[in-house]
Backbone as JSON Lines, residues from 0, in Angstrom:
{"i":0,"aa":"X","n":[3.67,-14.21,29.95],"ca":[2.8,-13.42,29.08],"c":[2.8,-14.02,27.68]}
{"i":1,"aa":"X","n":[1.58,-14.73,27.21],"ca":[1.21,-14.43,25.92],"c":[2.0,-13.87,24.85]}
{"i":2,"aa":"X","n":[2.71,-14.18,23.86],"ca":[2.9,-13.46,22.36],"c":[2.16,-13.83,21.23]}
{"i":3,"aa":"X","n":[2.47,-13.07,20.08],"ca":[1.5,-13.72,19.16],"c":[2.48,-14.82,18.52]}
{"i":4,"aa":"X","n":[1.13,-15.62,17.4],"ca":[2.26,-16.6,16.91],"c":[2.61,-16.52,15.6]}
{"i":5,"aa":"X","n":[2.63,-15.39,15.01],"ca":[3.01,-14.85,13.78],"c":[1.93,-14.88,12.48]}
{"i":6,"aa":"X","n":[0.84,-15.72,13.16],"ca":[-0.37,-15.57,12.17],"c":[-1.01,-14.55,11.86]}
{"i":7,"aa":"X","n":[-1.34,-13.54,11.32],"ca":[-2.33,-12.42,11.33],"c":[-3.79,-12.78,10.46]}
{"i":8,"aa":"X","n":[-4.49,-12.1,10.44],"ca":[-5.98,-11.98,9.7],"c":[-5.94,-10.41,9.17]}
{"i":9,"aa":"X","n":[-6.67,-10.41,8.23],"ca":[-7.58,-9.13,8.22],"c":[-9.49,-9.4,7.98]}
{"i":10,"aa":"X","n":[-9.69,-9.44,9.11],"ca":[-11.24,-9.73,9.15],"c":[-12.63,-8.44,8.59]}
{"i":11,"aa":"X","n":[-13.06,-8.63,7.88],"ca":[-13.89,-7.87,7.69],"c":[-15.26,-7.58,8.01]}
{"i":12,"aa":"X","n":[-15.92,-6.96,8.2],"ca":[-17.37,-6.99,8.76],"c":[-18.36,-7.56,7.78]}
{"i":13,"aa":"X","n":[-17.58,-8.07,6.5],"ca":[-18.7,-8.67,5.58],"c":[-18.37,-10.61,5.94]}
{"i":14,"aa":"X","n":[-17.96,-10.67,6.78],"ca":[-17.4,-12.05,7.1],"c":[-16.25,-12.66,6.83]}
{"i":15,"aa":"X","n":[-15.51,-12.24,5.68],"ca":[-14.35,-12.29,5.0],"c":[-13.2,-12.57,6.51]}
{"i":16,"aa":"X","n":[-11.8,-13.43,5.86],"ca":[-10.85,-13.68,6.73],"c":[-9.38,-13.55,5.95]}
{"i":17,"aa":"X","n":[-8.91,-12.83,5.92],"ca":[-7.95,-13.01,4.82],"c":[-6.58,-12.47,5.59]}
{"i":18,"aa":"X","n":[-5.44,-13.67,5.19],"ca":[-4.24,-13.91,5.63],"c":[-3.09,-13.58,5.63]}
{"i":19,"aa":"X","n":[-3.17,-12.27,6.67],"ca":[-2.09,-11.18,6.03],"c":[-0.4,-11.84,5.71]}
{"i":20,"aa":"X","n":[0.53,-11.09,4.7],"ca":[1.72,-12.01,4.9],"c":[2.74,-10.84,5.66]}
{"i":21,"aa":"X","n":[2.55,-10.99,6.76],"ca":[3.31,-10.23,7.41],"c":[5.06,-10.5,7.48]}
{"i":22,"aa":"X","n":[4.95,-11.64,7.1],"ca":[6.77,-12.27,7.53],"c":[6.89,-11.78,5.7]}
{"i":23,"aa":"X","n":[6.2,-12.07,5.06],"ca":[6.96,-10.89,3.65],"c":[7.02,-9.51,3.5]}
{"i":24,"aa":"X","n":[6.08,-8.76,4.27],"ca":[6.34,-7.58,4.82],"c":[7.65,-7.02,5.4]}
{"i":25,"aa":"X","n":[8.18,-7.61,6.12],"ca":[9.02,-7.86,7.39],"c":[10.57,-8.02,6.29]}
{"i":26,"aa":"X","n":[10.28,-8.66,5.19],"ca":[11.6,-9.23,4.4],"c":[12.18,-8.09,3.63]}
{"i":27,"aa":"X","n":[12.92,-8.33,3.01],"ca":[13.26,-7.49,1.81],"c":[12.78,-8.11,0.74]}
{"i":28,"aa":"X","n":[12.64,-6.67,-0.27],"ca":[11.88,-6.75,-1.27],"c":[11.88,-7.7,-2.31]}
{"i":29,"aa":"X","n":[10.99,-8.79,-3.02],"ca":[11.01,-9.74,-3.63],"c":[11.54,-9.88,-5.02]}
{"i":30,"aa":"X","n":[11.85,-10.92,-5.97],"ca":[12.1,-10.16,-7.25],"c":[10.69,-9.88,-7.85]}
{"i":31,"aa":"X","n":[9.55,-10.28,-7.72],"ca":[8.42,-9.8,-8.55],"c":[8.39,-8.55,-7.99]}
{"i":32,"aa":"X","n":[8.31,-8.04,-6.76],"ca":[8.44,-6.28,-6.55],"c":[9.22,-5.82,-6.95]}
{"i":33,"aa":"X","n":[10.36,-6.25,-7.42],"ca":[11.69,-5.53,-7.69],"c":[11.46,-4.81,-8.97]}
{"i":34,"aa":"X","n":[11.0,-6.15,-9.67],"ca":[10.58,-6.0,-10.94],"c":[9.5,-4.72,-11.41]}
{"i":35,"aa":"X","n":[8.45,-4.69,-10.72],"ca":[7.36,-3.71,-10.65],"c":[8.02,-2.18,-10.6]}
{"i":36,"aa":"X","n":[9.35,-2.0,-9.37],"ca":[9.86,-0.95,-8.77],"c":[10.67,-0.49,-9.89]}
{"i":37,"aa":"X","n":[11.05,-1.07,-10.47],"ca":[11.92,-0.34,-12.03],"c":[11.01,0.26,-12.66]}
{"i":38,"aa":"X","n":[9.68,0.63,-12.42],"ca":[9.0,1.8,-13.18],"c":[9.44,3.21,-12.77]}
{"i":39,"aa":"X","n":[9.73,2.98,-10.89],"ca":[10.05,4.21,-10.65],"c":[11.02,4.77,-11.14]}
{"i":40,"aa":"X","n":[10.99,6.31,-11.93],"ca":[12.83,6.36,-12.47],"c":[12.33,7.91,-11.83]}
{"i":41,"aa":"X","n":[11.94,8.28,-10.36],"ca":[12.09,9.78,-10.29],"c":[12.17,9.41,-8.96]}
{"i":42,"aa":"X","n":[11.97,10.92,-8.23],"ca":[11.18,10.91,-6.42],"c":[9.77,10.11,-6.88]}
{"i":43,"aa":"X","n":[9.84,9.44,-5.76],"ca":[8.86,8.62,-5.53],"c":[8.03,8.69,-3.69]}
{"i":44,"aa":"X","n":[7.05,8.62,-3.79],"ca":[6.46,8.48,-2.25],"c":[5.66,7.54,-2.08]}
{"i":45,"aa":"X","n":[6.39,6.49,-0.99],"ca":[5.83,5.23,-0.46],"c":[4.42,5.64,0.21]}
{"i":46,"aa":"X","n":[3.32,5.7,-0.17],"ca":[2.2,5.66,0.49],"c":[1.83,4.28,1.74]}
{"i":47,"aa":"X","n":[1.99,4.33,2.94],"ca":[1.25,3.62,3.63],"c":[2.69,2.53,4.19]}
{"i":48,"aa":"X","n":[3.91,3.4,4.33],"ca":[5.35,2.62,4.24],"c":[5.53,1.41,5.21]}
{"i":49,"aa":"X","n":[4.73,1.06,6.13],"ca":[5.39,-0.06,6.81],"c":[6.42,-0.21,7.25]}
{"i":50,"aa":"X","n":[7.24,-0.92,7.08],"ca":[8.43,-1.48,8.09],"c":[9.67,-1.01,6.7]}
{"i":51,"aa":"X","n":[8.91,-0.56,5.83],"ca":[10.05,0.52,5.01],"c":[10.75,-0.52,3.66]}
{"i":52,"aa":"X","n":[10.35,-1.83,3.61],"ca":[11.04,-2.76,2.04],"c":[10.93,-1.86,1.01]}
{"i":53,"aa":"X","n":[9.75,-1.73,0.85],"ca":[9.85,-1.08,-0.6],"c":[10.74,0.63,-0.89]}
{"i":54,"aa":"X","n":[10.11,1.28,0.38],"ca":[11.26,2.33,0.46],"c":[12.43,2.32,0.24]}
{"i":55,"aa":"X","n":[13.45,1.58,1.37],"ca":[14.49,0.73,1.01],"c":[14.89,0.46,-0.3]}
{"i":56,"aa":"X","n":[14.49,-0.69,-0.95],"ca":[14.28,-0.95,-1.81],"c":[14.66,-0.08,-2.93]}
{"i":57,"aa":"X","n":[13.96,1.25,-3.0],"ca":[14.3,2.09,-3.93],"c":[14.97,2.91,-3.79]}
{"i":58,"aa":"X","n":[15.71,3.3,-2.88],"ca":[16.98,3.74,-2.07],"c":[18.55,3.18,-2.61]}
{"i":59,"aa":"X","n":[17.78,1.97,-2.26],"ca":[18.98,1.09,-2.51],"c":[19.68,1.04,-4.54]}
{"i":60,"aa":"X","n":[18.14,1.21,-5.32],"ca":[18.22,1.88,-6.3],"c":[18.64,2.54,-7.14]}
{"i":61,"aa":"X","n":[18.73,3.62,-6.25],"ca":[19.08,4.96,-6.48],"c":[18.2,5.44,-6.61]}
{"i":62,"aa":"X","n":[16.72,5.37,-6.42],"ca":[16.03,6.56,-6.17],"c":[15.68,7.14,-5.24]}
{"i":63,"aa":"X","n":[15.5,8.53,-5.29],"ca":[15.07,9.72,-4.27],"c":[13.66,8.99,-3.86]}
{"i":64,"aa":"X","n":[13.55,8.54,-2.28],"ca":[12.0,7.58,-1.83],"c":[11.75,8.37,-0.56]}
{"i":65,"aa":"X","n":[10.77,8.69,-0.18],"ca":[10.28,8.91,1.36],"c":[9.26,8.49,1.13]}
{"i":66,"aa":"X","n":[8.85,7.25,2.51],"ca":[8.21,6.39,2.86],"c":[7.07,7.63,3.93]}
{"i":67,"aa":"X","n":[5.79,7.23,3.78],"ca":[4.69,8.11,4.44],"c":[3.96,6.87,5.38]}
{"i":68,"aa":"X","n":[3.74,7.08,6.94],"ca":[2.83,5.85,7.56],"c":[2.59,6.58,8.47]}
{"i":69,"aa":"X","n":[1.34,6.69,9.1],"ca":[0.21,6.78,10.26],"c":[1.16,6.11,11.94]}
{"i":70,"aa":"X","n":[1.84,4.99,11.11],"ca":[2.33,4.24,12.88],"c":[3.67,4.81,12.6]}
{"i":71,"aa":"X","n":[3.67,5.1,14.3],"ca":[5.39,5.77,14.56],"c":[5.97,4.28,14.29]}
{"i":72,"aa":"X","n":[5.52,2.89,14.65],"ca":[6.44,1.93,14.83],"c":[7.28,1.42,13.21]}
{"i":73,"aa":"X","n":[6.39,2.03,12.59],"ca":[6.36,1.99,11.02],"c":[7.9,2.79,10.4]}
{"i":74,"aa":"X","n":[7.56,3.68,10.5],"ca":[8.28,5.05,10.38],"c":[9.75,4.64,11.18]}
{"i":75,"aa":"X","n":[9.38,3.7,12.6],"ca":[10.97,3.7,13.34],"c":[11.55,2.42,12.16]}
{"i":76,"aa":"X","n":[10.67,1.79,11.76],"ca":[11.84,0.48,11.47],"c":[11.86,1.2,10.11]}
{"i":77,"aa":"X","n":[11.07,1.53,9.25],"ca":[11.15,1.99,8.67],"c":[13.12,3.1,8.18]}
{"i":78,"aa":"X","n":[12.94,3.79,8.97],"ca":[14.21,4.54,9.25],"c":[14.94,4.15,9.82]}
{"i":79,"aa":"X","n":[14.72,2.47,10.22],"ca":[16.62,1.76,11.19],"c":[16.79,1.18,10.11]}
{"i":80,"aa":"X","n":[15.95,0.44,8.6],"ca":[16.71,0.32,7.16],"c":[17.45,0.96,6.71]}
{"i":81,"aa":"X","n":[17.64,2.45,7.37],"ca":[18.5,3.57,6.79],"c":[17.53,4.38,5.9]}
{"i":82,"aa":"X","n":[16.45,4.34,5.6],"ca":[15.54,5.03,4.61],"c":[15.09,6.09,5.13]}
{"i":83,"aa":"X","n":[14.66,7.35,4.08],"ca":[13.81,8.55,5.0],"c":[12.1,7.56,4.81]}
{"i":84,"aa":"X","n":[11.27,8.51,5.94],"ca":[9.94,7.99,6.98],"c":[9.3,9.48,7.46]}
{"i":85,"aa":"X","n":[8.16,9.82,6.92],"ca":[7.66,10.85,8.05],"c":[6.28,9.68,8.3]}
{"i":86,"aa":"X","n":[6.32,10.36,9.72],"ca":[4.98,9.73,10.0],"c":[3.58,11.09,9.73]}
{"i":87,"aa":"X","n":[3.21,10.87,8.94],"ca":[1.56,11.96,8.37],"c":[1.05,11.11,7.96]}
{"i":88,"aa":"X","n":[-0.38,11.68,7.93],"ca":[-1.36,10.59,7.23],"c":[-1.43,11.41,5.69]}
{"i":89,"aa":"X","n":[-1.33,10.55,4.58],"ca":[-1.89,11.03,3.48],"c":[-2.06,11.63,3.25]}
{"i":90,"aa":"X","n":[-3.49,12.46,3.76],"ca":[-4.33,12.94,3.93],"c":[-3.95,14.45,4.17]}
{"i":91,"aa":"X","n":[-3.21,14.71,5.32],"ca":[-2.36,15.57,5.73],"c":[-1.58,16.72,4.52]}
{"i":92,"aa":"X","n":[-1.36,17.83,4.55],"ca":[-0.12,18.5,3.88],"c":[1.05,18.01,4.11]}
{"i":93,"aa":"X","n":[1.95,17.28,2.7],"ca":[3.03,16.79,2.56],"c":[4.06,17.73,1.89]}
{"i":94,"aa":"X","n":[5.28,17.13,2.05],"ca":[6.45,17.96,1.18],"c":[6.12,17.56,-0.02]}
{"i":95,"aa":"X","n":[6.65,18.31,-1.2],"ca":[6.54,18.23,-1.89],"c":[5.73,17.82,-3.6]}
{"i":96,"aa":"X","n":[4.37,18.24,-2.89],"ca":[3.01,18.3,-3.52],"c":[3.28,18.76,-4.22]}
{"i":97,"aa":"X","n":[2.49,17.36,-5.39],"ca":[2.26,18.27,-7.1],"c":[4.11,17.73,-7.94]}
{"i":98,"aa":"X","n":[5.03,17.53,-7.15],"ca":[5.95,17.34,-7.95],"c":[6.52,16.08,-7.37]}
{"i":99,"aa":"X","n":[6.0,15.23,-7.1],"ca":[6.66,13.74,-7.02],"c":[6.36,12.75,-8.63]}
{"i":100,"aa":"X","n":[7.77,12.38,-8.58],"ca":[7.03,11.56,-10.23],"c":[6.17,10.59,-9.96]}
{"i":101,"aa":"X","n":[6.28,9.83,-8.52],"ca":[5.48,7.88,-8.6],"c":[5.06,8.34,-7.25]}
{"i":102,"aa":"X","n":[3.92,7.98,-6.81],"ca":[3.48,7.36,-5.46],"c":[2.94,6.12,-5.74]}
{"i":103,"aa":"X","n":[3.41,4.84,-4.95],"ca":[3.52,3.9,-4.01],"c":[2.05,3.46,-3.0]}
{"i":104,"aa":"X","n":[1.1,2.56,-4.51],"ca":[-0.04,2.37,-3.12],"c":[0.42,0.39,-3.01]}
{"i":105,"aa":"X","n":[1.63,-0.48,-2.7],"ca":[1.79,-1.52,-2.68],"c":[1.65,-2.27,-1.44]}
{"i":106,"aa":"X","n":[1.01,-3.53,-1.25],"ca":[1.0,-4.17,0.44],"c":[-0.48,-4.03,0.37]}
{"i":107,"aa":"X","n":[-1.53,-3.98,-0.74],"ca":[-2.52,-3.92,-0.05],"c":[-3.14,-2.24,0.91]}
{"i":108,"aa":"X","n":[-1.88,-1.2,0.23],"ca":[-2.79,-0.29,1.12],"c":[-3.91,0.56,-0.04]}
{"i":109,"aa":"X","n":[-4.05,-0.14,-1.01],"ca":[-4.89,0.9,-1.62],"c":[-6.5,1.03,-0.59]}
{"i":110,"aa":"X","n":[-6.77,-0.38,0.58],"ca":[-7.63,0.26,1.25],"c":[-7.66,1.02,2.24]}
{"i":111,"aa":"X","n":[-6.13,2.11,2.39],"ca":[-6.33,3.35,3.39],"c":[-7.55,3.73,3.08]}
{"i":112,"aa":"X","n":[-7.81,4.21,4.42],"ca":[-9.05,5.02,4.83],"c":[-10.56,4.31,3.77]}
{"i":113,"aa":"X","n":[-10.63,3.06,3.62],"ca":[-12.16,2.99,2.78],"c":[-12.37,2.98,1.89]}
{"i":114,"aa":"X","n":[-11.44,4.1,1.24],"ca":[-12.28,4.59,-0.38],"c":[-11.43,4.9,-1.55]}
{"i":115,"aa":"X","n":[-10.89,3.98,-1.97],"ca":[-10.14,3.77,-3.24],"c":[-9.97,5.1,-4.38]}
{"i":116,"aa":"X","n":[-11.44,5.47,-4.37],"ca":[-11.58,6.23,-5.15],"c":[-10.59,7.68,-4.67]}
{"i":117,"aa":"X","n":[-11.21,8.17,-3.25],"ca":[-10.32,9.46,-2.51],"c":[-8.98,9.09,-2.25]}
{"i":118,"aa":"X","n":[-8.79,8.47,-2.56],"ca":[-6.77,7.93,-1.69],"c":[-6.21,8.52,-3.21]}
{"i":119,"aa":"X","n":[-6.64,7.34,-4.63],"ca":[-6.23,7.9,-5.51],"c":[-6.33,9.54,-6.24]}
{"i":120,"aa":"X","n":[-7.3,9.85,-5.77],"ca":[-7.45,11.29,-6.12],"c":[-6.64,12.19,-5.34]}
{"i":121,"aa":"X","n":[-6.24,11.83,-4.0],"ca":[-4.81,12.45,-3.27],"c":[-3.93,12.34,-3.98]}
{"i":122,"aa":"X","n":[-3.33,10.9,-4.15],"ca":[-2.12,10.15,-5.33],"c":[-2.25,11.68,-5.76]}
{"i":123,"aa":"X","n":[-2.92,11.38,-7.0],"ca":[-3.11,12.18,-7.92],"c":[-2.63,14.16,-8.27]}
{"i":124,"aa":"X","n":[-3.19,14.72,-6.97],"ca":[-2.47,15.54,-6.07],"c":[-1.06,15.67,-5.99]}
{"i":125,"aa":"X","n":[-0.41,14.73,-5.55],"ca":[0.68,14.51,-5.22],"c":[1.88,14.42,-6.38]}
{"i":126,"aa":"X","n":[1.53,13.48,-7.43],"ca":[2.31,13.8,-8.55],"c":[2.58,14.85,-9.41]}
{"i":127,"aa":"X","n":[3.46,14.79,-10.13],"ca":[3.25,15.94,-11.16],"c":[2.81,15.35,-12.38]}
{"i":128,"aa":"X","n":[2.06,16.02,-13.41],"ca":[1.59,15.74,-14.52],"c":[1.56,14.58,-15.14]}
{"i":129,"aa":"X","n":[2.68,14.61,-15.4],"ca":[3.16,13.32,-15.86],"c":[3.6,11.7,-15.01]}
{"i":130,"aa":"X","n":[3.18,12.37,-14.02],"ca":[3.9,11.1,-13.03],"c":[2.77,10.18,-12.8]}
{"i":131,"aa":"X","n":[3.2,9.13,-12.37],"ca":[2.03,7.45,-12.14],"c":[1.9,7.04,-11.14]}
{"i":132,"aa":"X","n":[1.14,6.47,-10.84],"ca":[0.58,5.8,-9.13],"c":[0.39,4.43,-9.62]}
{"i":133,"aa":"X","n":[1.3,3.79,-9.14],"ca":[1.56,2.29,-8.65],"c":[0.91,1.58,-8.05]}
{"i":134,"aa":"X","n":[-0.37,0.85,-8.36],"ca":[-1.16,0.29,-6.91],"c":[-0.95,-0.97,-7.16]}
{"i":135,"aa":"X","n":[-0.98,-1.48,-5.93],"ca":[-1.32,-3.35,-6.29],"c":[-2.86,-3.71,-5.37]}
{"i":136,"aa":"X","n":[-3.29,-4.08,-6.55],"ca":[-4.83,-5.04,-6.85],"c":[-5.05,-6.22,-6.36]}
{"i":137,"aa":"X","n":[-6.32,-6.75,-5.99],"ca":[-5.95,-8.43,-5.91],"c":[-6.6,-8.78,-7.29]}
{"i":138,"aa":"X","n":[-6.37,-9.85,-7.82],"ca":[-6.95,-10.88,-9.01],"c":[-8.49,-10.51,-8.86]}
{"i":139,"aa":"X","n":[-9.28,-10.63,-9.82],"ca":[-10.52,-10.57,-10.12],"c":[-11.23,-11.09,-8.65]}
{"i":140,"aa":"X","n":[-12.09,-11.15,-7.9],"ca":[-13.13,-11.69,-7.36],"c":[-13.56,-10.94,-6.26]}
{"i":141,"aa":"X","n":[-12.96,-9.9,-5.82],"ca":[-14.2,-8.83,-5.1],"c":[-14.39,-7.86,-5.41]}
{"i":142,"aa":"X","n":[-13.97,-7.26,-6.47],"ca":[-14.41,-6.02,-7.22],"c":[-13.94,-4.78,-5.88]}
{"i":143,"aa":"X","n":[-15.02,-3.66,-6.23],"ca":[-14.67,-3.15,-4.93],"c":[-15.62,-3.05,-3.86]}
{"i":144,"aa":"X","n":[-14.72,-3.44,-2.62],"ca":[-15.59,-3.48,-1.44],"c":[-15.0,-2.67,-0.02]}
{"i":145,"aa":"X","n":[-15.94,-2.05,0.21],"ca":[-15.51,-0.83,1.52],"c":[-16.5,-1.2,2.32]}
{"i":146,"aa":"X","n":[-15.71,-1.52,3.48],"ca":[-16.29,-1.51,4.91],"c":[-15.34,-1.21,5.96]}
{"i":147,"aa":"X","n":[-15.56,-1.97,7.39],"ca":[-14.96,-2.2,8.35],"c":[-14.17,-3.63,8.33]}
{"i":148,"aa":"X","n":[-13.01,-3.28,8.63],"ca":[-11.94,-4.33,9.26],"c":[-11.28,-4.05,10.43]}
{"i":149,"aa":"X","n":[-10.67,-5.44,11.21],"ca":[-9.64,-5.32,12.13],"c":[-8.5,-6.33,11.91]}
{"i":150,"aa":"X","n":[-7.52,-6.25,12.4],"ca":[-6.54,-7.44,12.63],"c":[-7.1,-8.1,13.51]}
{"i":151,"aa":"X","n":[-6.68,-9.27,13.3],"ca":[-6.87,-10.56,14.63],"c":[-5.81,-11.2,14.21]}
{"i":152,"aa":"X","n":[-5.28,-11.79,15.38],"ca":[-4.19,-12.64,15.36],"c":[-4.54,-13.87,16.63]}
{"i":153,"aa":"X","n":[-3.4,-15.01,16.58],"ca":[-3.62,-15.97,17.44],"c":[-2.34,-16.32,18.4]}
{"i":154,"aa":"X","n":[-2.22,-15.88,19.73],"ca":[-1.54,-15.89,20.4],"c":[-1.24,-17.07,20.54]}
{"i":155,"aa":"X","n":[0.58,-17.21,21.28],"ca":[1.15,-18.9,21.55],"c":[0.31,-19.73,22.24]}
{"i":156,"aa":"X","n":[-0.74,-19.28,23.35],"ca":[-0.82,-20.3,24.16],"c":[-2.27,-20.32,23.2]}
{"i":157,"aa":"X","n":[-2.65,-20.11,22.32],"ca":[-4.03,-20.45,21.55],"c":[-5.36,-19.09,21.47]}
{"i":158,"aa":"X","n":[-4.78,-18.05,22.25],"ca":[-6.36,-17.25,22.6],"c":[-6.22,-16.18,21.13]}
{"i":159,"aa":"X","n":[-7.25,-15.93,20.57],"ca":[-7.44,-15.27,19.89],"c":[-7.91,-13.95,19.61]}
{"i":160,"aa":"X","n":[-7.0,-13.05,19.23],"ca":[-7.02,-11.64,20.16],"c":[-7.47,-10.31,18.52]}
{"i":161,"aa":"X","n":[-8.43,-9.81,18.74],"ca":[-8.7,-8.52,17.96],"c":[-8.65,-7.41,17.77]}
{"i":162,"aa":"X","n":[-8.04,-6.19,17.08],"ca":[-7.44,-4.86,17.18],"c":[-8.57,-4.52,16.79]}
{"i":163,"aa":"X","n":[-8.62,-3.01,17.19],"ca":[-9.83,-1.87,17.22],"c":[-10.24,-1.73,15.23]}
{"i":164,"aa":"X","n":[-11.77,-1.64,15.02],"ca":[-12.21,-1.41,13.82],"c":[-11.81,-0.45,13.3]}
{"i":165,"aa":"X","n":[-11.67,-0.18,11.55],"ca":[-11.07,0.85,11.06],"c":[-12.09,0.55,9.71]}
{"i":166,"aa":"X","n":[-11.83,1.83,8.99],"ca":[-12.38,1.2,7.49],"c":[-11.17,1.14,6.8]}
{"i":167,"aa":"X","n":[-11.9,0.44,6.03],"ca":[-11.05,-0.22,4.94],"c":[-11.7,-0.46,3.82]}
{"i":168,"aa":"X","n":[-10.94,-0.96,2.89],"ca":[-11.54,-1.25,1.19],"c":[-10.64,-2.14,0.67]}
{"i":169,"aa":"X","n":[-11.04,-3.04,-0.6],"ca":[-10.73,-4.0,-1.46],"c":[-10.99,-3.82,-2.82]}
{"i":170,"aa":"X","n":[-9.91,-3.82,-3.74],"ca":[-10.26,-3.5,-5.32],"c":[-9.43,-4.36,-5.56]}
{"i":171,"aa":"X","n":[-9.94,-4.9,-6.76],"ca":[-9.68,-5.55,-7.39],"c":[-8.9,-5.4,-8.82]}
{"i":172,"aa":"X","n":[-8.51,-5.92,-9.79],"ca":[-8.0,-5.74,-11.38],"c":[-8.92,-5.21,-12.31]}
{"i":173,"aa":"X","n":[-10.23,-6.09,-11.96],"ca":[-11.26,-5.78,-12.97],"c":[-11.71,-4.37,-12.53]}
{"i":174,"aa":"X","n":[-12.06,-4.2,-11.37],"ca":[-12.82,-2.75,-10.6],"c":[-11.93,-2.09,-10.85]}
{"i":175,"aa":"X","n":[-10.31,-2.13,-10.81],"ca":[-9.3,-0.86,-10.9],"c":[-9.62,0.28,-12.09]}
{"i":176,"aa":"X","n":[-9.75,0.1,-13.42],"ca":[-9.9,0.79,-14.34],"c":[-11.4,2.3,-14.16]}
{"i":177,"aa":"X","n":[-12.6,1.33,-13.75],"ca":[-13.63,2.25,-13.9],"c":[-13.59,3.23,-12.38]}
{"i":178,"aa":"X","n":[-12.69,3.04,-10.86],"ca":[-12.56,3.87,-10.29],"c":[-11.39,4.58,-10.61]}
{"i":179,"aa":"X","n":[-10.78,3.85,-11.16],"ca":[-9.31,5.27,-11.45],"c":[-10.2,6.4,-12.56]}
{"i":180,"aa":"X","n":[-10.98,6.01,-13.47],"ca":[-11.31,6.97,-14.11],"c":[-12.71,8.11,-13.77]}
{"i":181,"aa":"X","n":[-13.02,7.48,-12.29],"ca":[-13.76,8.96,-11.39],"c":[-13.31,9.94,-11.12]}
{"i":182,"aa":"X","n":[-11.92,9.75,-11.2],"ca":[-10.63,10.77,-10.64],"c":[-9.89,11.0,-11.52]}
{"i":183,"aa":"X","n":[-10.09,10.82,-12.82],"ca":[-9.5,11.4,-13.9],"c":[-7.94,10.68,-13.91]}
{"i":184,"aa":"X","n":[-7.94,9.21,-13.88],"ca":[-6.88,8.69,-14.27],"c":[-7.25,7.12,-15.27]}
{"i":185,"aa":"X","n":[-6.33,7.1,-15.75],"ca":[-6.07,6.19,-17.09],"c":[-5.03,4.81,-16.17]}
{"i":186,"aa":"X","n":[-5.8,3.23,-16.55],"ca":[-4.73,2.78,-16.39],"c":[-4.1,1.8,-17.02]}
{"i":187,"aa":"X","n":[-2.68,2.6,-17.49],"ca":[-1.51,2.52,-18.31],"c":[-0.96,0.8,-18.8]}
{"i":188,"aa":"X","n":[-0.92,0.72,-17.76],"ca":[-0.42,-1.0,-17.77],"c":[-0.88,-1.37,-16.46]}
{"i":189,"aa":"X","n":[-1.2,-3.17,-16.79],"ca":[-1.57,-3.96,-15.81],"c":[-0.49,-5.19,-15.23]}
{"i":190,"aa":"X","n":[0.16,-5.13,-14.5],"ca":[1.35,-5.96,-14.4],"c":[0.8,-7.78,-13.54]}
{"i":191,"aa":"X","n":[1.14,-8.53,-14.01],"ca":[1.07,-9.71,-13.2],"c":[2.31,-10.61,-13.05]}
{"i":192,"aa":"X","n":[2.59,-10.72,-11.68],"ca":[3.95,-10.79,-11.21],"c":[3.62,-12.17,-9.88]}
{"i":193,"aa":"X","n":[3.74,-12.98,-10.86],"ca":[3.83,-13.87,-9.76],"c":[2.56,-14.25,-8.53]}
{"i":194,"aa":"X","n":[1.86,-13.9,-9.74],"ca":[-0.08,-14.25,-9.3],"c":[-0.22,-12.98,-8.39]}
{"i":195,"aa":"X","n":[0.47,-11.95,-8.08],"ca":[0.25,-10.79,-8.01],"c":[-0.23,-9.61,-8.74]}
{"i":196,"aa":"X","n":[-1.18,-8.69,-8.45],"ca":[-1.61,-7.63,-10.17],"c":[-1.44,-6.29,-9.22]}
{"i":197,"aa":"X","n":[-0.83,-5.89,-10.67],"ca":[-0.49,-4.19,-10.47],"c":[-0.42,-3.09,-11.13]}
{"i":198,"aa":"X","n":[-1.1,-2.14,-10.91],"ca":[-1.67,-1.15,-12.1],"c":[-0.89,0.4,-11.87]}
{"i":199,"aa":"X","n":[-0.36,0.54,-13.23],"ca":[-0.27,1.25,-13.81],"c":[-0.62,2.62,-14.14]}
{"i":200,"aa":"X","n":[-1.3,3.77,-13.51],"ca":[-1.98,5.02,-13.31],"c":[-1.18,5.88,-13.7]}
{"i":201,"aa":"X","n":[-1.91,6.8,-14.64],"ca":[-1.58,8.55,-14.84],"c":[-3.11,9.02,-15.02]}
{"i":202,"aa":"X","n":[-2.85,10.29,-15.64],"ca":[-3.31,11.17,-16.0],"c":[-4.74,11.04,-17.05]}
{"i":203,"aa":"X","n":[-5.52,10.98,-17.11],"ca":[-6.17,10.49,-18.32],"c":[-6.4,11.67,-19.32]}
């Protein structure tokens, strides 16, 4: 049987091919994330947790973190780091609404569900007053773009295999500012970490 060969895609329906880094996913957390993660100084909620680094990560810390993901497989490795994991979507009624200081949109999930604009206006929800939403951006050049994507990957013996369509979205540094402020947020600081960008959100 076929495995994959560790390559992934995220393909988009606008033609786009872009090269997920799944084996940094998979790692522990980098020093340019590390760096970023010293904003958190409260409870914090990992939006969109994955295989649980950044959770971790702020655990390891000392901060109070629960990691939030859609995949149980997420949520399991997630929680064999030793970290708390519920599996809900976002979207869903969570613990502790309205009083988390930071939510966690890092990895590229600010395109849960499509629409940049509604994810952050959950965020938003979710904190208390004073608290900030963490997203990471890519560098200037697609502004924002919502459509359909899938994974594709390329199996050992060469065949090239595609997961079921979902929506998705892409924002950018420059686009970050004028959708955070549809939803009544301000953003605070813009971090660049190692040709990585990451913004800064409260309250406006």
């Amino acid at each position: 049987m076929a495995t994959t060969s560790g390559a992934h895609w995220l393909a988009g329906n606008d033609g786009s091919w872009i090269r997920l880094p799944t084996d940094r996913w998979h790692a522990t957390a980098e020093p340019a994330l590390r760096a970023v993660l010293r904003r958190c100084g409260g409870p914090t909620l990992d939006v969109g947790c994955g295989p649980g680094r950044v959770t971790r990560a702020l655990m390891a810390a000392g901060v109070t973190t629960v990691g939030v993901d859609v995949c149980a497989e997420a949520v399991r490795r997630t929680r064999a780091r030793g970290a708390v994991a519920l599996r809900r979507d976002v979207f869903d009624p969570l613990p502790g609404e309205g009083r988390w200081g930071h939510a966690l949109l890092i990895d590229g999930n600010i395109g849960i569900g499509g629409d940049p604009a509604a994810l952050l206006r959950r965020c938003r929800e979710l904190v208390h007053p004073h608290g900030t939403i963490l997203v990471e951006v890519e560098p200037s050049g697609p502004g924002l773009w919502r459509g359909e994507s899938h994974v594709a990957y390329r199996t050992t013996d060469g065949v090239l295999r595609c997961g079921p369509w979902f929506r998705w979205a892409r924002l950018d540094q420059l686009a970050l500012p004028g959708v955070a402020a549809t939803v009544g947020l301000v953003v605070r600081d813009l971090l660049d970490r190692d040709g990585r960008w990451f913004g800064v959100l409260g309250r406006s």
